[in-house]
C-alpha positions in Angstrom: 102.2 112.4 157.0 104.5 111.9 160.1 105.6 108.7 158.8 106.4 110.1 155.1 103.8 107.2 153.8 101.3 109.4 151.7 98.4 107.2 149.8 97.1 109.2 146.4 93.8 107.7 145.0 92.8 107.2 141.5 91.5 110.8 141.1 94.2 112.7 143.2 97.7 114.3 142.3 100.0 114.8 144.8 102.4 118.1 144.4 105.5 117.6 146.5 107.8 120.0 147.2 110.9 119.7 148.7 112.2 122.5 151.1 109.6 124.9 149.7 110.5 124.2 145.4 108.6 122.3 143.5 110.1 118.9 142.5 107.5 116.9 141.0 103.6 115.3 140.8 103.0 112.1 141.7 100.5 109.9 140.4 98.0 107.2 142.1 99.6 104.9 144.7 101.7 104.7 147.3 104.0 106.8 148.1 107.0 107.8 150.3 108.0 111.8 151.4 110.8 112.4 153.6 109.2 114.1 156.5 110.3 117.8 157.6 112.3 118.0 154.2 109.5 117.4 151.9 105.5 118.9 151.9 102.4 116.7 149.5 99.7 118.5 148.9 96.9 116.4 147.2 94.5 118.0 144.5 91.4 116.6 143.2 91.3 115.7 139.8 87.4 115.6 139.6 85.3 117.9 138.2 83.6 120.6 140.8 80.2 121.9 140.4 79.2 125.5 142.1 76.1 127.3 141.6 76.8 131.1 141.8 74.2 132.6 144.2 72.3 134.9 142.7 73.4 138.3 141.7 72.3 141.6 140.5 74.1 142.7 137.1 73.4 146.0 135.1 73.0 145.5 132.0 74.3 148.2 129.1 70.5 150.2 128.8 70.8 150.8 133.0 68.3 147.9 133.6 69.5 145.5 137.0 68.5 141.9 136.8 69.3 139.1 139.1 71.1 136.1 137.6 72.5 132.2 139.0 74.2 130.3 137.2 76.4 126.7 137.8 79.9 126.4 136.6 81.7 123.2 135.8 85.9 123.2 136.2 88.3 120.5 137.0 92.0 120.7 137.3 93.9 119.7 134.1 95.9 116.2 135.5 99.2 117.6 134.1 99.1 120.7 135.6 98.1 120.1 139.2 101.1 121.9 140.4 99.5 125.4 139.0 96.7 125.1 140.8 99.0 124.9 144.1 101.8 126.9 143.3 99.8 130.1 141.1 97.0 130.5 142.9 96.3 130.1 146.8 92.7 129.1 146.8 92.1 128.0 142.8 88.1 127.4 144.0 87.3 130.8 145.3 89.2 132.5 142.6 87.3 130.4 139.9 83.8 131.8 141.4 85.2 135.1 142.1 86.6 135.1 138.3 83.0 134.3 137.0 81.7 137.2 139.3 83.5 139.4 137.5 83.4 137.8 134.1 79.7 138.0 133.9 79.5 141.0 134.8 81.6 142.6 132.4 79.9 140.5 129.8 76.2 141.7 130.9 77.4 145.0 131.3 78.2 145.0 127.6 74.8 144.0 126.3 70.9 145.1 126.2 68.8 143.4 128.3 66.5 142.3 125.2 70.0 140.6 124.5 70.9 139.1 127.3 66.8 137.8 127.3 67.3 135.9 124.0 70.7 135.1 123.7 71.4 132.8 126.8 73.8 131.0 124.9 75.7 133.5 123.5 76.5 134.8 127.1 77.4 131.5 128.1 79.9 131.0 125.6 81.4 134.4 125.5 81.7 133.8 129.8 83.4 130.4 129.6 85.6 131.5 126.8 87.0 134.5 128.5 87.4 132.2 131.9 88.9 129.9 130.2 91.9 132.2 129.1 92.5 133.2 133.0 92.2 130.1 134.7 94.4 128.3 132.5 97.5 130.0 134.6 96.2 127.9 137.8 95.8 124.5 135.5 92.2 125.0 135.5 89.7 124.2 132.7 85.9 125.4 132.4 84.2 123.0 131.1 81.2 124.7 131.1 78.8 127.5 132.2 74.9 127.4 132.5 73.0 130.1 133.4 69.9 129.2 135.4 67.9 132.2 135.0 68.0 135.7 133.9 65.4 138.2 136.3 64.4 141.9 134.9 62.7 143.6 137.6 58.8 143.6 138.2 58.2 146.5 136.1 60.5 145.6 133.0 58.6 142.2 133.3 55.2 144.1 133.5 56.0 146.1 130.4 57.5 143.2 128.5 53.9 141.3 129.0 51.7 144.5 128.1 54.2 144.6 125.1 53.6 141.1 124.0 49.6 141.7 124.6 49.6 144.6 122.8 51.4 142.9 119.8 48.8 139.9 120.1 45.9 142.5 119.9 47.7 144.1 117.0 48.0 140.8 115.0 44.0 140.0 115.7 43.0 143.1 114.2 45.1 142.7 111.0 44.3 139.0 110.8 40.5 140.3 111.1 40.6 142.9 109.0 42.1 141.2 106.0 39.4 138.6 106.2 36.9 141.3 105.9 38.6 143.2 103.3 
């Protein structure tokens, strides 16, 4: 950087502004920036992959249940200077962003829901991150969710539930081949 000799790689954009305004991206290659007069900052083109730690969401019927899931973004190659110049940390406010997201999405459902429509929450999640992160120059690509955890006594009740309708299905299935 001293020397004003800046080398961008094949999956790098470099955002150079001169005397703190924005004057242009610059592709792969080598390139020249005067120094004290002009600041590069390179961004990664790449896609990133985070895995959200686990969480504990509530859903709409008061029931917590811990959560992970893995996110997949990349910054958009003609946009690079968003992600510099809108946001100050694009990464963190990506995963803080699906925090959030999630949350208001869980919040809004039953947890029998939220159980059997896994997809459905993933697309309603990556939808709505989609419409905020593409201010930074930031596209989801896609959200997984790992796994979806109801508390020991939800899980309890869910099995004696599902036993209970095995039982029931026995005894009609029996009775009819007696009647």
């Amino acid at each position: 950087m001293a020397t004003g000799l800046i080398v961008v790689q094949q999956y790098q954009r470099l955002v150079v502004q001169r005397l703190g305004t924005f004057v242009g991206n610059r592709r792969p290659g080598l390139h020249f920036l005067i120094p004290v007069l002009d600041n590069g900052t390179k961004v990664d083109l790449r896609e990133r992959v985070t895995r959200v730690p686990t969480q504990k969401y509530i859903t709409v019927d008061n029931v917590v249940v811990d959560m992970d899931f893995v996110i997949y973004y990349r910054v958009m190659e003609d946009e690079a200077q968003k992600a510099v110049l809108e946001v100050q940390n694009f990464e963190q406010a990506v995963i803080n962003l699906a925090f959030a997201t999630l949350r208001a999405v869980i919040g809004a459902i039953e947890l029998s829901t939220a159980l059997a429509e896994r997809e459905r929450i993933r697309d309603e999640v990556q939808i709505r991150m989609d419409e905020v992160t593409s201010r930074w120059g930031v596209k989801v690509s896609q959200v997984e969710i790992n796994e979806i955890d109801p508390p020991m006594g939800v899980k309890a009740a869910m099995e004696r539930q599902k036993s209970a309708d095995a039982i029931k299905t026995a005894e009609i299935t029996e009775s009819e081949g007696q009647r």
